[in-house]
DODREN-642159 format. One record per residue (C-alpha): chain; residue number from 1; x, y, z. Coordinates in steps of 0.2 Angstrom, whole numbers, plus 5000, padded with zeros to 4 digits. Example, Ala and Ser with C-alpha at 12.3 -4.5 7.8 and 13.67 -1.06 7.14 Angstrom:
# DODREN-642159
+--------+-----+------+------+------+
: chaine : num :    x :    y :    z :
+--------+-----+------+------+------+
:      A :   1 : 5062 : 4978 : 5039 :
:      A :   2 : 5068 : 4995 : 5036 :
+--------+-----+------+------+------+
This chain:
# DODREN-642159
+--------+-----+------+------+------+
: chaine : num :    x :    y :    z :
+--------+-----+------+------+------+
:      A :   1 : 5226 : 4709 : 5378 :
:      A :   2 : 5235 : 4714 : 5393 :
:      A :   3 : 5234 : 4707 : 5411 :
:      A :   4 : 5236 : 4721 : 5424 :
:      A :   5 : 5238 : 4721 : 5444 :
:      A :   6 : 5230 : 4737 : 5452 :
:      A :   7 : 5244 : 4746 : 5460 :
:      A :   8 : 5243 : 4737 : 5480 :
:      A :   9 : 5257 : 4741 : 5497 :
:      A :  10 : 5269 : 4725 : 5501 :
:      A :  11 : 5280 : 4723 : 5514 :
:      A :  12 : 5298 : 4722 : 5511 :
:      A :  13 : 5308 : 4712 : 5527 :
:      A :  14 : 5324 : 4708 : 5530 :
:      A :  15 : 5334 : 4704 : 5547 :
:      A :  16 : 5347 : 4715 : 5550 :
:      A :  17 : 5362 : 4712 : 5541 :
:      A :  18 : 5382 : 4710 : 5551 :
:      A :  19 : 5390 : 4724 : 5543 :
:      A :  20 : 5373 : 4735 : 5547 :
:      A :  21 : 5375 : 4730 : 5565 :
:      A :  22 : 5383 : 4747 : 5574 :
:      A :  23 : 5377 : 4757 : 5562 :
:      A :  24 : 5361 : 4770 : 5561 :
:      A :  25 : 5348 : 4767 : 5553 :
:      A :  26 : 5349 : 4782 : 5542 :
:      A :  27 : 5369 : 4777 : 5539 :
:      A :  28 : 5363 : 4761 : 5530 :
:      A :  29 : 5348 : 4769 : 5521 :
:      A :  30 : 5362 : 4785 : 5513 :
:      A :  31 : 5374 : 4772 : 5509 :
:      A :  32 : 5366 : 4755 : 5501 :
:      A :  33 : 5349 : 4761 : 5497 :
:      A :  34 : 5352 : 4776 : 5487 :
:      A :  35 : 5340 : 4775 : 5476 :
:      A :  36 : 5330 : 4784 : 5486 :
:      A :  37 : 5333 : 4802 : 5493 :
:      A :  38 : 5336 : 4802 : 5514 :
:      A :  39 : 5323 : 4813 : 5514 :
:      A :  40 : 5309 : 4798 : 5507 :
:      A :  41 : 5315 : 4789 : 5522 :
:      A :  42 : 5312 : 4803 : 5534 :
:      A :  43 : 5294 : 4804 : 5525 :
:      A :  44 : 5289 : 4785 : 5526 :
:      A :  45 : 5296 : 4786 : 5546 :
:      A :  46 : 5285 : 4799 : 5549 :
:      A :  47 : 5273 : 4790 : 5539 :
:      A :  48 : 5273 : 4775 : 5550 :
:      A :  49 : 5280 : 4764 : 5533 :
:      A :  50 : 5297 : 4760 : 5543 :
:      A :  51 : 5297 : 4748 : 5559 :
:      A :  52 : 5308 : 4739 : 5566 :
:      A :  53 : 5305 : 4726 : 5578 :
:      A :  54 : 5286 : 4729 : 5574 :
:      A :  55 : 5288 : 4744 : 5582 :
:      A :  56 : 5286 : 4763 : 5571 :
:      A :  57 : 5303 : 4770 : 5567 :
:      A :  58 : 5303 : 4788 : 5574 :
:      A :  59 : 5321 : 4792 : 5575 :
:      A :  60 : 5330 : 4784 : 5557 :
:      A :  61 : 5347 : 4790 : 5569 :
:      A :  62 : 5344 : 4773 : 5580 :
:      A :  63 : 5358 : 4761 : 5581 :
:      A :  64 : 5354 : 4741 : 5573 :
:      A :  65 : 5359 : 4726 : 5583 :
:      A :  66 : 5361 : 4710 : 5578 :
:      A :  67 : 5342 : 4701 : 5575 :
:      A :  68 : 5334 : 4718 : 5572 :
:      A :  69 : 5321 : 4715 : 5558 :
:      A :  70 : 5316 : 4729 : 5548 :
:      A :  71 : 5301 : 4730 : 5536 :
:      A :  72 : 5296 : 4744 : 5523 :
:      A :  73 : 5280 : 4745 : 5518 :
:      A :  74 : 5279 : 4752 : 5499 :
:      A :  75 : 5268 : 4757 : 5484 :
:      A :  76 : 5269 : 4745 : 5472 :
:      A :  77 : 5266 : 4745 : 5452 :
:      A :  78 : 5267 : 4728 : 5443 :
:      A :  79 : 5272 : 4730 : 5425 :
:      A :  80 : 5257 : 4722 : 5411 :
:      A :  81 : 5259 : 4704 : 5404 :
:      A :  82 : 5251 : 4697 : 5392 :
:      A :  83 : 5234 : 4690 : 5395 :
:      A :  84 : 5235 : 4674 : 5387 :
:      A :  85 : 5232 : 4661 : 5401 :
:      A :  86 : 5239 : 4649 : 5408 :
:      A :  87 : 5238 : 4631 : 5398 :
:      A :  88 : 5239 : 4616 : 5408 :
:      A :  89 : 5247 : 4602 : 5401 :
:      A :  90 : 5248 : 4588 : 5413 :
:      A :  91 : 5243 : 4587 : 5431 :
:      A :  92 : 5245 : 4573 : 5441 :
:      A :  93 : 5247 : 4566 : 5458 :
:      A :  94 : 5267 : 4570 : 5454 :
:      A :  95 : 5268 : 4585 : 5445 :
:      A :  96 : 5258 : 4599 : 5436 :
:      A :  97 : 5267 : 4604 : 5417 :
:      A :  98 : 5261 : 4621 : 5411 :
:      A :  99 : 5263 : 4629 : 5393 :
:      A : 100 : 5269 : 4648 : 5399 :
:      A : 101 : 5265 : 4662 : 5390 :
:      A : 102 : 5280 : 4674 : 5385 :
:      A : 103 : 5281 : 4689 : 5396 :
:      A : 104 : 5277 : 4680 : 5413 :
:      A : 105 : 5290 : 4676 : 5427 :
:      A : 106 : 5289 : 4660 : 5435 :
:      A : 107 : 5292 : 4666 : 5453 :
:      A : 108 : 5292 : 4683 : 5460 :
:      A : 109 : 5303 : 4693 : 5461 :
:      A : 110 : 5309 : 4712 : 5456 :
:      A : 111 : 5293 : 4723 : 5453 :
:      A : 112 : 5281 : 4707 : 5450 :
:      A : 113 : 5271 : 4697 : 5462 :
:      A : 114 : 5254 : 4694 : 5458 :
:      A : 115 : 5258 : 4694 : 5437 :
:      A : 116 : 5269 : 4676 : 5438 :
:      A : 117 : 5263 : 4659 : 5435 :
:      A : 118 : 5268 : 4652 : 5454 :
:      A : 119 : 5255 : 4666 : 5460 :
:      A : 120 : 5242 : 4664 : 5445 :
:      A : 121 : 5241 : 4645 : 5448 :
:      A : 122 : 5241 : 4647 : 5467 :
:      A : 123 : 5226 : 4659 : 5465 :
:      A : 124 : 5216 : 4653 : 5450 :
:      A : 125 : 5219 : 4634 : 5448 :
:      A : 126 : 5222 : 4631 : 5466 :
:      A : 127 : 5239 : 4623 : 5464 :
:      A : 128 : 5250 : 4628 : 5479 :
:      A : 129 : 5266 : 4623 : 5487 :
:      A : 130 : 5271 : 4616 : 5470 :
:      A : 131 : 5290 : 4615 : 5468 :
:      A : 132 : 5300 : 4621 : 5453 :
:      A : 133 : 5311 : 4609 : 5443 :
:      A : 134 : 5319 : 4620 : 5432 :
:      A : 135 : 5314 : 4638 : 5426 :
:      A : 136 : 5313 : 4649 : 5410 :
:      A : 137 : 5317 : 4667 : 5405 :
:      A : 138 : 5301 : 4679 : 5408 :
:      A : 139 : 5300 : 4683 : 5389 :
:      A : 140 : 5301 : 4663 : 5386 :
:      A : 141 : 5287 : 4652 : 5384 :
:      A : 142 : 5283 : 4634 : 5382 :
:      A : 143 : 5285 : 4618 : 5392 :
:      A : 144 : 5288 : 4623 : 5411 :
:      A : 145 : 5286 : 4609 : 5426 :
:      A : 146 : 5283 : 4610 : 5443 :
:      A : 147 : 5282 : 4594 : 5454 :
:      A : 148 : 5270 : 4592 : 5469 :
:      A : 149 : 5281 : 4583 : 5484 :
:      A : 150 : 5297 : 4583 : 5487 :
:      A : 151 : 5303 : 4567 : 5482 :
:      A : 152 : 5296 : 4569 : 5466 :
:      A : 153 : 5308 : 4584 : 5463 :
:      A : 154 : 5322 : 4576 : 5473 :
:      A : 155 : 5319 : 4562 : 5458 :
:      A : 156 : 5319 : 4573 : 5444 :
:      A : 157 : 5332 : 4583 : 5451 :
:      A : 158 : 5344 : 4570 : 5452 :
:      A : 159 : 5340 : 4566 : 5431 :
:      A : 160 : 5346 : 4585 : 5429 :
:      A : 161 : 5362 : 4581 : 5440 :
:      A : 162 : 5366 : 4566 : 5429 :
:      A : 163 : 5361 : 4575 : 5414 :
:      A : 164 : 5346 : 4563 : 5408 :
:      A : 165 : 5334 : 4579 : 5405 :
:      A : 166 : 5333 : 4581 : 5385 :
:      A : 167 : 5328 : 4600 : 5384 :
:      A : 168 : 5321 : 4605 : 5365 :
:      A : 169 : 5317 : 4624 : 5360 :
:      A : 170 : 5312 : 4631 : 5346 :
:      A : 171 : 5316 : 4652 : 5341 :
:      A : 172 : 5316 : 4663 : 5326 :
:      A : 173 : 5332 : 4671 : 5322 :
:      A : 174 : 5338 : 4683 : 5310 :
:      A : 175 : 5346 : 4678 : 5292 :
:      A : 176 : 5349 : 4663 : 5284 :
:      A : 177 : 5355 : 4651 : 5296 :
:      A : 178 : 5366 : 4638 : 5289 :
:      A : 179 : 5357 : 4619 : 5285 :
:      A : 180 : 5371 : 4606 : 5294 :
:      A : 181 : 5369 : 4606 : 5311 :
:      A : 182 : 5379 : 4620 : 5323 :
:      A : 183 : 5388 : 4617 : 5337 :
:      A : 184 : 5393 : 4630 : 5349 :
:      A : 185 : 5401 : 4628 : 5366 :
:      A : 186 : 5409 : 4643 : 5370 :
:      A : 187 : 5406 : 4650 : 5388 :
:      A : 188 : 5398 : 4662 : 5395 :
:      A : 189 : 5400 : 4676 : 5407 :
:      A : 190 : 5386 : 4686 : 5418 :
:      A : 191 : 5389 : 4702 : 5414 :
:      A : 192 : 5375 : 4710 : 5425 :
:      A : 193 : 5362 : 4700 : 5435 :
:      A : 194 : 5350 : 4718 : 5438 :
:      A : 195 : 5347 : 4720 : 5419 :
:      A : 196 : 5350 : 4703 : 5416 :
:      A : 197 : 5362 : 4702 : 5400 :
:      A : 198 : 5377 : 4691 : 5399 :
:      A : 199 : 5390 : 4689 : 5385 :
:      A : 200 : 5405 : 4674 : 5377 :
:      A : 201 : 5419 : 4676 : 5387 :
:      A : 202 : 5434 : 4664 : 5390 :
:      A : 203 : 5431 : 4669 : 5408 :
:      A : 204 : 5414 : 4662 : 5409 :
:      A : 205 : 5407 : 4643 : 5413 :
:      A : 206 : 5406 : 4632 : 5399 :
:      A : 207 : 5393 : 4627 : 5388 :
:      A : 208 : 5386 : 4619 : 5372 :
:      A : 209 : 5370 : 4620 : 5360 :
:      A : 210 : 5366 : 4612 : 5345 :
:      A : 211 : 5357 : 4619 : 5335 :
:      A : 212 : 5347 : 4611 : 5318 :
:      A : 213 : 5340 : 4622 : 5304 :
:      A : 214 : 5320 : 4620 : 5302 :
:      A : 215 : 5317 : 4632 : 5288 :
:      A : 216 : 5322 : 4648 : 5279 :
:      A : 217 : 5309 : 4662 : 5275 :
:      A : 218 : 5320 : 4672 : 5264 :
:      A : 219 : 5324 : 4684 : 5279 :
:      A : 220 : 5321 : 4673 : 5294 :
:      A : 221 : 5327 : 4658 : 5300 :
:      A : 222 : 5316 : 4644 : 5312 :
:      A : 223 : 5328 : 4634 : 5321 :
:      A : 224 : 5329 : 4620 : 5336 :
:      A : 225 : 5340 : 4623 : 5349 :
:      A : 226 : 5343 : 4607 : 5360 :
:      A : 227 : 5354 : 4614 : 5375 :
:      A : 228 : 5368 : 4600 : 5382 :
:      A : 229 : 5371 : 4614 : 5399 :
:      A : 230 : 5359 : 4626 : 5406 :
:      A : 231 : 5369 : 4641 : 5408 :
:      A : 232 : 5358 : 4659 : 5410 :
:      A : 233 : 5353 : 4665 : 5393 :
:      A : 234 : 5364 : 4650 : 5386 :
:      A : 235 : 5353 : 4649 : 5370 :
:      A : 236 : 5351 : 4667 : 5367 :
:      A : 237 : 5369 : 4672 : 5370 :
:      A : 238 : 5376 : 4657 : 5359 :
:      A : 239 : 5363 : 4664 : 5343 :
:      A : 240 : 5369 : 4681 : 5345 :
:      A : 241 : 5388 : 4676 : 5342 :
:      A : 242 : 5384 : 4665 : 5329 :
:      A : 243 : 5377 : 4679 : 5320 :
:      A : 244 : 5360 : 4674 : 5320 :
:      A : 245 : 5349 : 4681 : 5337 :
:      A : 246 : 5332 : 4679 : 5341 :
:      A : 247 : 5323 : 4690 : 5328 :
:      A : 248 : 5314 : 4700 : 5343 :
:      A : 249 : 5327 : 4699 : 5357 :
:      A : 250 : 5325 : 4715 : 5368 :
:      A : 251 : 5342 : 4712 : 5374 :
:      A : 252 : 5352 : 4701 : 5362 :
:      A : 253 : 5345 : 4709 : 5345 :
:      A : 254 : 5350 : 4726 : 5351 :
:      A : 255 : 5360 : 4740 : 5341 :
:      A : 256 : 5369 : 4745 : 5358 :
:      A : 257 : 5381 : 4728 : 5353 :
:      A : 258 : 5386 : 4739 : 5339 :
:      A : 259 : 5384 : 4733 : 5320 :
:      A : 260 : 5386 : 4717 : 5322 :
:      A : 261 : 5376 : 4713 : 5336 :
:      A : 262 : 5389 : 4704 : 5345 :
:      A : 263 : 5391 : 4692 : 5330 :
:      A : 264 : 5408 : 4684 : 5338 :
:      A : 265 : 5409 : 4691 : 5351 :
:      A : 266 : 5413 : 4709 : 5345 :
:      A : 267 : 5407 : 4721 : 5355 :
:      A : 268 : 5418 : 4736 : 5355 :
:      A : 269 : 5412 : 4741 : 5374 :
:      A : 270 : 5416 : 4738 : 5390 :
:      A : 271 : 5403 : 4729 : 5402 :
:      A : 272 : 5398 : 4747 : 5408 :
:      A : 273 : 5397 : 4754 : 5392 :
:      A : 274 : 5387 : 4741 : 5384 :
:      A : 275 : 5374 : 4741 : 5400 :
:      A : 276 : 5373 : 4758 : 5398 :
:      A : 277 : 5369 : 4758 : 5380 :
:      A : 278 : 5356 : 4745 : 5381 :
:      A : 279 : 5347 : 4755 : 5395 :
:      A : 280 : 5349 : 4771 : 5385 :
:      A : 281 : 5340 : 4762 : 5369 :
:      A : 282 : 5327 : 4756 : 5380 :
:      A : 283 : 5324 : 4771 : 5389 :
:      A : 284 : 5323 : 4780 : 5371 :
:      A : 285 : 5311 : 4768 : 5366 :
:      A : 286 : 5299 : 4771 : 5382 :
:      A : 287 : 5301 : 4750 : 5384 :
:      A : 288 : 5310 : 4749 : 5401 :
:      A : 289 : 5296 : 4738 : 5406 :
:      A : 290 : 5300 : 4725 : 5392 :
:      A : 291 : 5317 : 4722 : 5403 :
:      A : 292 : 5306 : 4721 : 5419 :
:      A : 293 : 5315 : 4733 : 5429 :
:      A : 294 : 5314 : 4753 : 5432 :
:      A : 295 : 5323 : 4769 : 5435 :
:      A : 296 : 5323 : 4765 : 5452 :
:      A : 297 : 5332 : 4745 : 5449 :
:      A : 298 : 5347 : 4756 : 5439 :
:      A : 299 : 5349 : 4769 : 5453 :
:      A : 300 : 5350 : 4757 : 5467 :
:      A : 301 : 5369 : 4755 : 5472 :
:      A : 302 : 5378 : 4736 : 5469 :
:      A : 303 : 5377 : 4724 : 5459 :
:      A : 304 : 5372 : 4708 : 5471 :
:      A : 305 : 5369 : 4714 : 5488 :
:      A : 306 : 5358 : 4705 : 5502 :
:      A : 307 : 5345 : 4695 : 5504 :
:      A : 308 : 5348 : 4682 : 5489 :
:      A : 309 : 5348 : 4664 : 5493 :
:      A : 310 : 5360 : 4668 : 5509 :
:      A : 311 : 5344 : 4663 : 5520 :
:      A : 312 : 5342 : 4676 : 5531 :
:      A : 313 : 5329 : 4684 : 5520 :
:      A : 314 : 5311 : 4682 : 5523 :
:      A : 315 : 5296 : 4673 : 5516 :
:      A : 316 : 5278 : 4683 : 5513 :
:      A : 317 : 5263 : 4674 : 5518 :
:      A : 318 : 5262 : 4670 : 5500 :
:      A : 319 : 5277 : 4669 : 5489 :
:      A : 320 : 5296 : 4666 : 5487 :
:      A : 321 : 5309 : 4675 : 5495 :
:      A : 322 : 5307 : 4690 : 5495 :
:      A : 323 : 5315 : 4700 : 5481 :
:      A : 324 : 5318 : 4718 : 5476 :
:      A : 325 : 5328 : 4716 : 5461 :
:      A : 326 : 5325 : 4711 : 5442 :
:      A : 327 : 5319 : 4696 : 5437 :
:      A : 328 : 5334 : 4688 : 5426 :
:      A : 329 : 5330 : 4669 : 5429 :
:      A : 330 : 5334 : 4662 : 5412 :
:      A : 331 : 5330 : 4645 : 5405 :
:      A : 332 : 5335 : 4632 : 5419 :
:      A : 333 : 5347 : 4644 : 5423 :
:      A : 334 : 5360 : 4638 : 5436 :
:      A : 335 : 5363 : 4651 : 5449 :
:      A : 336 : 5354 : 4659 : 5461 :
:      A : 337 : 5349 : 4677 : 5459 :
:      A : 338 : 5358 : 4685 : 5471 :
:      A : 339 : 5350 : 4701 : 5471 :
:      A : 340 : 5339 : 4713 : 5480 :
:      A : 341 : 5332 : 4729 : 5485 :
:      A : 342 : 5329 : 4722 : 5504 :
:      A : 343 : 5319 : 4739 : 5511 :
:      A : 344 : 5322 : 4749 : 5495 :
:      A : 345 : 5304 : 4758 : 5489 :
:      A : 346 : 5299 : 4769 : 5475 :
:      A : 347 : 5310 : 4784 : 5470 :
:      A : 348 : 5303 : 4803 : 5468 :
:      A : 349 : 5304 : 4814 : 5458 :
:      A : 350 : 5314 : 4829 : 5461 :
:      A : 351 : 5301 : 4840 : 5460 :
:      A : 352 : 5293 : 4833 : 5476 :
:      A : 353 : 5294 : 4840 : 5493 :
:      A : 354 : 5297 : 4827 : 5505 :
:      A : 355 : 5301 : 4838 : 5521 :
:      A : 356 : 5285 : 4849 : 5516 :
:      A : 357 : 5273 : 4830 : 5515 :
:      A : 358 : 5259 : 4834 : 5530 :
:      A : 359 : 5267 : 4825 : 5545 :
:      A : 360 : 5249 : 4822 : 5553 :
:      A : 361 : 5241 : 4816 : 5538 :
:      A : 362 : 5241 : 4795 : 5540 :
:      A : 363 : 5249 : 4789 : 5526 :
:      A : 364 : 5253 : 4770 : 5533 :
:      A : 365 : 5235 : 4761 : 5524 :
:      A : 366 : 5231 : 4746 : 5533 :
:      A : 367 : 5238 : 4731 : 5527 :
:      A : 368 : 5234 : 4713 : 5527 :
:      A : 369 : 5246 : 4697 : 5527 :
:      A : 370 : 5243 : 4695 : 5506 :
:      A : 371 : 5249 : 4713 : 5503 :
:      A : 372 : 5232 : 4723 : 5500 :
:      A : 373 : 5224 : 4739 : 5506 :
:      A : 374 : 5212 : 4738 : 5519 :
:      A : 375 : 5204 : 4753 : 5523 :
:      A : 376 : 5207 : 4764 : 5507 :
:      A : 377 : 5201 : 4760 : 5489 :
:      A : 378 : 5212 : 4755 : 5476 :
:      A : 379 : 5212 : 4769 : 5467 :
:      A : 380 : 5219 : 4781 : 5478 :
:      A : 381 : 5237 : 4789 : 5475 :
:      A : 382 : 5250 : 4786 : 5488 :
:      A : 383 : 5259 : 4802 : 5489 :
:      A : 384 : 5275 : 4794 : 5493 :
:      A : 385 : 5276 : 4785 : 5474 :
:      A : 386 : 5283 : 4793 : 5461 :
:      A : 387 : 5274 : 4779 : 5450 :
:      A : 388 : 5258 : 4783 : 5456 :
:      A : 389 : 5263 : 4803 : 5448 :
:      A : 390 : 5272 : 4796 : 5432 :
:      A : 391 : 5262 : 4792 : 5414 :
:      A : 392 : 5267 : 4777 : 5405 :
:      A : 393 : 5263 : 4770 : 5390 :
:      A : 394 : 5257 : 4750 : 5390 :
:      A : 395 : 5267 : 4738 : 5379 :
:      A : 396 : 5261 : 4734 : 5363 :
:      A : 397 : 5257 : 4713 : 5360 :
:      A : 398 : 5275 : 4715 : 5350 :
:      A : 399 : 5285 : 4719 : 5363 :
:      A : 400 : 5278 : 4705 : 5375 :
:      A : 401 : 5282 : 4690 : 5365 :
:      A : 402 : 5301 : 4685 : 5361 :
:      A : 403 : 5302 : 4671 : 5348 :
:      A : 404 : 5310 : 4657 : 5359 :
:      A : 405 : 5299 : 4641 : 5366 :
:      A : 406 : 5304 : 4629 : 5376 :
:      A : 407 : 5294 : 4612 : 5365 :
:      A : 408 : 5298 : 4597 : 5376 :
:      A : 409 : 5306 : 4593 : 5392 :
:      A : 410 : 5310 : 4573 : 5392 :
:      A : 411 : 5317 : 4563 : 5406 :
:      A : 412 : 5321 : 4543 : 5412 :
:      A : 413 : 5302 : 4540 : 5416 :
:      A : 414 : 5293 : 4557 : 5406 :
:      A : 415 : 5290 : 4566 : 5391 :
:      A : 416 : 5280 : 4583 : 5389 :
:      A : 417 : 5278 : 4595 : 5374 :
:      A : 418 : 5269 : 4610 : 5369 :
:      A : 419 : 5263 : 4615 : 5352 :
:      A : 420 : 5272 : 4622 : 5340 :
:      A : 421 : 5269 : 4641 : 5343 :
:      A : 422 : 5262 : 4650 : 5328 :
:      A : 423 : 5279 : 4660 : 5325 :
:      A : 424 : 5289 : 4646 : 5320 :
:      A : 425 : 5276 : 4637 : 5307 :
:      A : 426 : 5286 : 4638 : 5291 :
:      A : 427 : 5271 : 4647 : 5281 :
:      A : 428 : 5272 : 4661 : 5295 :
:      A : 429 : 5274 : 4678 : 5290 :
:      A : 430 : 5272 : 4693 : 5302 :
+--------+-----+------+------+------+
């Protein structure tokens, strides 16, 4: 089954940025929040859905100072996830270790809030202010920990400093992987943190995974991948030039890397190339959603703008910084995702006539500190969201499961596992 959010309004807040300072407030909209027409922001002004200070934004042609804070109110649609809950593998009075499902982000950010597991657990086991000791890839399962005080993470932390955290996976590629053992420690370059794909490239940091053979299916390969670094899709990425990727990879296992799938490194495209033909296949394919982003993350201009980790970003009353972009956390990835959307809302469709959009008719729906509707139901259509006016289809249970899971997590003073999922049982057949 699926696990859906009913479409809710969220605030987007951010404190006027230095190169924004002297500039209008429509100046800054038309030149680093395009995806949206000028004409939605002169809707949502009139809409009462732009203030700044606290107070409406009635003319978008008023001058930003330093300090000014600026919120957006916007309509917003979480993508499905799989309903498969939450396990809970240890909780103590130090940490709480989770088996995630595949499909479900650890924090929010991009276009999901209430569908990640810092939210879930917060709402439905209680578990709040827990702090995270490493992270793993929306589409990744397995072994994920979260400790509850600080010193417990500044313990645990300092192990990952000193490299005493023994990481094991387990994943399902295609072919015949080779029996001896595999070493591969060539590095690895971000080639877009928005989509979230990355490539080998002598430019990037380095790296090395072992990898160890667990069995042969005749078309299908289980394997154990024991990461020595924790670069973003370091796993993945070091599969897919070894000629072997993740069987169900929505990225790595693409045909937009050409024949061979990026088998060393050839890829025969440019970085904008290849980002545009891996949108393009998805967006044939109706599966946008798998790569947890939308038309409106690809229109918006820059690659990593505001609002990252830079600090002067926001909190919501409930969650993490606040976020606009993709989510493209990957296993214990080691940066920061710089990106984000600050004040950017939903884009429209061409057909709609913003300037035409009653000016008396209230469109600003009382909202509360978590996000939700007040006075109006659910169910009602926000006339400012091309979501709320666009037909998609769900994701089948396929397409919300990659076959990567992260089996045991061991440190100076702790071990945790996870079952073996299903998938990588050597009588498995799909």
């Amino acid at each position: 089954g699926l696990r859906k959010v009913r479409p809710y309004y969220f605030d987007f807040r951010t404190y006027c940025k230095g190169r924004w300072v002297g500039r209008s407030l429509l100046d800054v909209f038309g030149t680093e929040f395009r995806a949206q027409p000028l004409a939605y922001y002169r809707a949502a002004a009139r809409a009462g859905r732009l203030r700044l200070n606290e107070e409406p934004v009635r003319d978008l042609d008023v001058v930003l100072k330093n300090n000014d804070f600026l919120r957006n109110t916007v309509h917003r649609h979480e993508p499905p996830v799989t309903a498969q809950p939450i396990r809970i593998l240890v909780e103590d009075e130090e940490v709480v270790v989770v088996d995630k499902p595949s499909s479900l982000p650890v924090h929010p950010c991009g276009r999901f809030r209430h569908n990640t597991v810092i939210f879930i657990l917060g709402k439905e086991h209680g578990l709040r202010e827990l702090h995270t000791l490493h992270r793993l890839d929306r589409m990744t399962s397995g072994v994920l920990m979260f400790a509850k005080t600080t010193a417990v993470s500044k313990r645990i932390d300092e192990q990952v400093r000193q490299r005493q955290l023994e990481k094991e996976y387990v994943c399902r590629v295609v072919g015949e992987f080779p029996e001896h053992e595999v070493v591969c420690d060539e590095p690895i370059l971000v080639v877009s943190y928005k989509v979230g794909v990355c490539r080998v490239d002598p430019r990037g940091k380095p790296c090395q995974t072992l990898f160890q053979r667990l069995s042969y299916n005749g078309s299908t390969s289980v394997v154990r991948c024991l990461p020595r670094t924790g670069r973003t899709h370091q796993i993945r990425v070091h599969l897919q030039f070894l000629g072997h990727p993740i069987v169900n990879d929505p990225i790595y296992n693409m045909e937009a890397w050409g024949p061979g799938r990026g088998k060393g490194g050839n890829i025969g495209k440019t970085d904008e190339e290849l980002l545009k033909a891996l949108v393009e296949e998805h967006r044939s394919k109706q599966s946008l959603e798998v790569l947890g982003i939308g038309e409106e993350d690809l229109n918006s201009s820059g690659e990593s703008k505001d609002c990252g980790n830079s600090g002067d970003c926001t909190k919501s009353a409930e969650v993490d910084p606040i976020n606009g972009s993709s989510c493209s956390a990957e296993d214990e990835r080691d940066v920061k995702d710089p990106e984000s959307n600050d004040v950017a809302a939903c884009p429209l469709n061409s057909d709609v006539n913003l300037e035409m959009l009653d000016k008396d008719k209230e469109l600003s729906l009382c909202v509360n500190q978590g996000g939700q509707m007040g006075e109006k139901g659910w169910e009602e259509k926000d006339p400012l969201c091309v979501e709320c006016r666009t037909s998609r289809r769900d994701p089948s249970p396929k397409e919300l499961v990659m076959f990567l899971h992260a089996l045991r997590y061991k440190g100076a003073d702790f071990e945790y596992c996870s079952n073996m999922p299903e998938w990588a049982m050597e009588d498995w057949e799909e």
